[in-house]
N, C-alpha and C positions, 0 to 999 in steps of 0.2 A: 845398741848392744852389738860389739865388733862389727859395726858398721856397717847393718843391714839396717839402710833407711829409703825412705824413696819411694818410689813405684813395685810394683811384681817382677816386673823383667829384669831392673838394678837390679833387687836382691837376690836374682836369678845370676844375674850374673856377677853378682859379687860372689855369693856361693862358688861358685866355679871357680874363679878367680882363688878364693881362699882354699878351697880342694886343691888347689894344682900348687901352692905354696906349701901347705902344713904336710907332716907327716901321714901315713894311713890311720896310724894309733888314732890321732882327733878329727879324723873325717867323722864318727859317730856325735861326737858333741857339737860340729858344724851343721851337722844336720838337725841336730834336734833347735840350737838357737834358727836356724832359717824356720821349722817349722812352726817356734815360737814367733817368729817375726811375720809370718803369715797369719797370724791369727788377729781378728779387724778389733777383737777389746785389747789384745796388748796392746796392737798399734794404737789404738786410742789414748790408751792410758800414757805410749809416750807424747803423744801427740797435746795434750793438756796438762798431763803431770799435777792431778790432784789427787789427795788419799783416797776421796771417796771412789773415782775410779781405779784406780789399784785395788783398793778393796773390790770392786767388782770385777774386774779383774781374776782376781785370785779366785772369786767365787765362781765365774764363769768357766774358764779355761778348764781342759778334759785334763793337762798336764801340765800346772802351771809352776814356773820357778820362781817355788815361794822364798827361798831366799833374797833371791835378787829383787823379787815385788816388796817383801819387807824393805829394804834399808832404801828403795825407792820411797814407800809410804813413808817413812820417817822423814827425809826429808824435802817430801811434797809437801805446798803449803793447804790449807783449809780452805774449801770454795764455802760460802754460806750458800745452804740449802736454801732452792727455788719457792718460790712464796710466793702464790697467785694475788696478785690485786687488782681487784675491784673497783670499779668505776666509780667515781663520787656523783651522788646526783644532789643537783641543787635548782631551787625551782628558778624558775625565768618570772620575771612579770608578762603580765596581759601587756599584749601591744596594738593600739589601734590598726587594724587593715589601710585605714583611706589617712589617718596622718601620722603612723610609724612613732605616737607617742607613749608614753605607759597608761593604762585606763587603770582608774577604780570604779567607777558605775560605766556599767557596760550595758553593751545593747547589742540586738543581735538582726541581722536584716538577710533573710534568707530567701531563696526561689528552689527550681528542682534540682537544680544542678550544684549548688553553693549555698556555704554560708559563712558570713562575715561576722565579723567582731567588732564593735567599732564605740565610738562613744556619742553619747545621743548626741551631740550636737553634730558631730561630724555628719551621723545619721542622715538625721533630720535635711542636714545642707544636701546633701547626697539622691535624698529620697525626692527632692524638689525637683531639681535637673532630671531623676533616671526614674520611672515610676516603674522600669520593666526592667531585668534581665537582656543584655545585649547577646546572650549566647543562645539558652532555652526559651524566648520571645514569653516568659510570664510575669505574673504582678511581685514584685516584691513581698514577701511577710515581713512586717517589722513589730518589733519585742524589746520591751524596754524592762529590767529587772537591776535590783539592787546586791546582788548577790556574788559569790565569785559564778565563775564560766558552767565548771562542770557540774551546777545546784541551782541552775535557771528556775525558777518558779514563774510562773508567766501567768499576765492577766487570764488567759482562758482557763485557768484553773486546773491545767492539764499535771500542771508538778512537775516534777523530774521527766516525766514521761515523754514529755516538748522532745528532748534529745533524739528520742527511741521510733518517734515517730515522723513515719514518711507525708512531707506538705501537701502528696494529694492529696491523702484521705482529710484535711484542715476545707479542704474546697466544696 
């Protein structure tokens, strides 16, 4: 809009520049577009040139030239309104710890520090070699169930509860 664009100081000194050009009669309407051109939703609005900004715009602004933001909005085009989306969640299979395969019968081989997922066979070959914990120096717990992970029902008859509960107090 008569070519107040840019930074604060251009249109500082475009100002000037067109003050020292025009007559005194439209010094008053140069001033009023520079103090339009100062203001940071017009400049938005030309900045993206969508209706919904011009409309905000017009609603903002203390003094705004609703003529000229009309036939702007008209022929601004339509942003589609912002629409949060959400994350898709999709489950993963169970993956052996010790052979990075997918498990259906799981087994669980735990100490203080850790506990593993694995498949009883891998278990088994695992539990032969390491009977301890190479970090916390204790014995292995091992747990064998036919269940998914998070519905462990385990020989000690403890239930769901196996999860909840700390391996010392098992000692």
């Amino acid at each position: 809009m008569l070519g107040f664009t840019g930074s604060s100081i251009s249109k500082l000194n475009h100002r000037e520049e067109l003050l020292s050009k025009v007559p005194v009669k439209y010094h008053s309407e140069i001033e009023q577009v520079y103090d339009w051109s100062l203001d940071s939703s017009f400049d938005s609005a030309h900045a993206y040139n969508t209706k919904e900004q011009w409309e905000y715009c017009k609603k903002v602004m203390t003094n705004p030239p609703v003529i000229f933001i009309s036939r702007r909005q008209l022929l601004a085009p339509v942003h589609k309104k912002l629409e949060v989306e959400y994350p898709k969640v999709h489950a993963e299979a169970a993956m052996c710890r010790l052979c990075d395969n997918e498990m259906a019968k799981e087994c669980v081989i735990s100490c203080h520090c850790s506990r593993m997922y694995c498949h009883k066979s891998c278990a088994e070959t695992y539990l032969v070699e390491e009977d301890k914990c190479y970090v916390c120096k204790q014995y292995y717990v091992y747990e064998s169930f036919n269940s998914a992970i998070h519905d462990c029902k385990s020989s000690t008859g403890m239930g769901a509860r196996w999860g909840n509960m700390p391996i010392s107090s098992l000692q």
